[in-house]
Backbone bond lengths (Angstrom), bond angles and torsions (degrees), N, CA, C in turn:
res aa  C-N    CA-C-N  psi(-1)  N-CA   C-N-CA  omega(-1)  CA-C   N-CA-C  phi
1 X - - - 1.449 - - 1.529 109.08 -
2 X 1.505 107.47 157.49 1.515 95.59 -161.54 1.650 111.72 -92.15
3 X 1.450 135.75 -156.34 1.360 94.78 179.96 1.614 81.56 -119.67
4 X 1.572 134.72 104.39 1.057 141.55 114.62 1.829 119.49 -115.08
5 X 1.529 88.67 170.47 1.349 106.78 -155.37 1.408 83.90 -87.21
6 X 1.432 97.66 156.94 1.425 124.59 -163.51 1.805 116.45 -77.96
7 X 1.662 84.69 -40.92 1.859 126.35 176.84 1.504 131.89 -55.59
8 X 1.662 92.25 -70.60 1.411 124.99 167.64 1.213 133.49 -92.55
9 X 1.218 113.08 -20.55 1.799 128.47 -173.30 1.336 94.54 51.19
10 X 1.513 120.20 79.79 1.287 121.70 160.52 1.459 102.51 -117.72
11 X 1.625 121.70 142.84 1.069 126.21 -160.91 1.466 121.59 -153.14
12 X 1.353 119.90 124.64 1.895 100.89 -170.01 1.334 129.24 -31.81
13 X 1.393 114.48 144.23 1.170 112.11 -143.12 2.067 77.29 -146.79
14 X 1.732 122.42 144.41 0.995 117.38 -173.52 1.298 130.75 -127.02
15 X 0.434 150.86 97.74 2.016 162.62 140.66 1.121 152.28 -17.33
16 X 1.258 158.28 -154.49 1.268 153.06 144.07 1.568 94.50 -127.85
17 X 1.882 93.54 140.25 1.217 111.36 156.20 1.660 121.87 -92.99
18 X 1.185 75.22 120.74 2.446 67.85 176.34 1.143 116.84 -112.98
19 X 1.310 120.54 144.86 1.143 156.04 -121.51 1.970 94.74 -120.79
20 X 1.183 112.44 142.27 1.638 119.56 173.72 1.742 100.98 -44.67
21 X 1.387 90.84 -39.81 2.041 96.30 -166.13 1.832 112.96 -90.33
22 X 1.367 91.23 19.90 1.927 94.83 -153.14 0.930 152.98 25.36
23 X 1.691 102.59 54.55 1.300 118.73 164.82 1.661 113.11 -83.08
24 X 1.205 112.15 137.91 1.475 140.42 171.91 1.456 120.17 -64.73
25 X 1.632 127.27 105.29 1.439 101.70 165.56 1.354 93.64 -156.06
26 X 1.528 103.05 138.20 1.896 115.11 -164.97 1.702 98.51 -62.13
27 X 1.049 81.86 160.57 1.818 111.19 -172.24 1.334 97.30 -147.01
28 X 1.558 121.00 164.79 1.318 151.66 157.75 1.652 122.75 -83.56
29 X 0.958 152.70 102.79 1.159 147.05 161.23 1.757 110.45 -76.57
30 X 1.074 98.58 106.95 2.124 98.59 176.07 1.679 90.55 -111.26
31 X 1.600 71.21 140.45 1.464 118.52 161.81 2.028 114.00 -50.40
32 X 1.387 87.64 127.25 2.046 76.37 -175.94 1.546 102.18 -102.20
33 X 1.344 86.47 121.62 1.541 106.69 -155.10 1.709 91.83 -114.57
34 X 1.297 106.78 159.76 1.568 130.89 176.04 1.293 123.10 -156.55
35 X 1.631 100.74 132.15 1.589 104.01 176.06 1.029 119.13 -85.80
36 X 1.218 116.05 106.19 1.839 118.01 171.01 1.287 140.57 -104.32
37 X 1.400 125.76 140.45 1.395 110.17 -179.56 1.448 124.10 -108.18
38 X 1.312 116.14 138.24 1.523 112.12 -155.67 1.494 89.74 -130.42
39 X 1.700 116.23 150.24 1.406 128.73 -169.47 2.078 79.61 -122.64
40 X 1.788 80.55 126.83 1.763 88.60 179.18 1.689 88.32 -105.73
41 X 0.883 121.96 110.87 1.855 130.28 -179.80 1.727 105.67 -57.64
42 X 1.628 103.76 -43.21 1.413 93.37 172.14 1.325 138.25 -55.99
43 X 1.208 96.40 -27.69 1.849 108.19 177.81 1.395 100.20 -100.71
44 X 1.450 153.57 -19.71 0.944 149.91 -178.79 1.628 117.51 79.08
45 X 1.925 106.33 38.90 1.360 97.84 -174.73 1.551 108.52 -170.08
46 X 1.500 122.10 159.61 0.895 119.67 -132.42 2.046 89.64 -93.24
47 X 1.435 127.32 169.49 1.061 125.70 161.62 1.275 137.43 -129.55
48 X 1.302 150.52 114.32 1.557 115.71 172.43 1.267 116.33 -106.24
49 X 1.764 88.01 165.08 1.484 86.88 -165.45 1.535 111.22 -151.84
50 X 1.390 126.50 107.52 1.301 112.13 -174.76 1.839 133.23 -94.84
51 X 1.582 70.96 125.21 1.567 84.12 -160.82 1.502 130.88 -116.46
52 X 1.439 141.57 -174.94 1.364 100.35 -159.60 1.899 81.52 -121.11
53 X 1.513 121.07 -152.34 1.485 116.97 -156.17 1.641 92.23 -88.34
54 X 1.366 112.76 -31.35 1.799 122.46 178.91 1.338 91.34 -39.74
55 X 1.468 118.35 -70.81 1.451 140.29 -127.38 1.687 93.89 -66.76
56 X 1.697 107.15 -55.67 1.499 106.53 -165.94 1.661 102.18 -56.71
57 X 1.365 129.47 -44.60 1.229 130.50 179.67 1.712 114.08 -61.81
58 X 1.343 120.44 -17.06 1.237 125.19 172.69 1.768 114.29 -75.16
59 X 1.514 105.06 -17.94 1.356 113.25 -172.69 1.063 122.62 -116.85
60 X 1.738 114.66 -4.90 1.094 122.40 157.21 1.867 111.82 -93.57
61 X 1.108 130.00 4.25 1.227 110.45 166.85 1.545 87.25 -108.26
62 X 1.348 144.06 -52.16 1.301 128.68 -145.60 1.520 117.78 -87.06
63 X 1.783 109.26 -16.81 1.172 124.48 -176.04 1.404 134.10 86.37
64 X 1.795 130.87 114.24 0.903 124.10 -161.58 1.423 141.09 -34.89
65 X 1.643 107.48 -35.32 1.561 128.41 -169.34 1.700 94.22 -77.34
66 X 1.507 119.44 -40.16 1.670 96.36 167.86 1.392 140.65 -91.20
67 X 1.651 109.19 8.87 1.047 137.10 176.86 1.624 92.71 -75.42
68 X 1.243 116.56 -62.95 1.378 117.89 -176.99 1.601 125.85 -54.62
69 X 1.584 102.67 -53.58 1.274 119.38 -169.52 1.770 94.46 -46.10
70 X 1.554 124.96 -39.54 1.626 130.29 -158.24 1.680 97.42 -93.95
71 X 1.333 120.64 -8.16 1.420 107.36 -171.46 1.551 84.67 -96.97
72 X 1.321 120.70 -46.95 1.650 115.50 -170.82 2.114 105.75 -68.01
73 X 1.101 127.69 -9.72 0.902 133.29 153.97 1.565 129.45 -60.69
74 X 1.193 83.98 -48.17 1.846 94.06 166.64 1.066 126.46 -81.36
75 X 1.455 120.12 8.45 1.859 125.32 -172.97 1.465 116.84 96.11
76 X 1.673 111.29 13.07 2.028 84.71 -167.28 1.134 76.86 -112.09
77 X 1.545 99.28 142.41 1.668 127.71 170.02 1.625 95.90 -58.18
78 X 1.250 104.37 134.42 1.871 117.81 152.30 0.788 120.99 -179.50
């Protein structure tokens, strides 16, 4: 699986690293992502879901069941 978030669609994103002498050379910036498992009570079952540090804070104020209800809206299997 690739490494974006499931939530946010946040996804490496790239840069330059510089150097003490400022030399230029691309780098990757990734997303800090985590696999978590979340129990949706309504369905009676457990989920995972990888997500990035935004995402868990997006689901702890807004709540798992509408986190879901908008990801299964958008096409992701869960």
């Amino acid at each position: 699986m690739a490494r974006v978030c499931q939530v946010t669609g946040k996804k490496p994103i790239t840069g330059n690293k510089v150097s003490h002498s400022n030399i230029k050379t691309k780098r990757r910036f990734l997303p800090n992502l985590q696999t978590k498992r979340y129990f949706l009570a309504e369905e009676d079952k457990w989920v995972v879901l990888k997500v990035s540090s935004e995402a868990i804070r997006t689901i702890n104020k807004n709540g798992l069941m509408s986190v879901v209800k908008g990801l299964r809206a958008a096409g992701e299997k869960i």
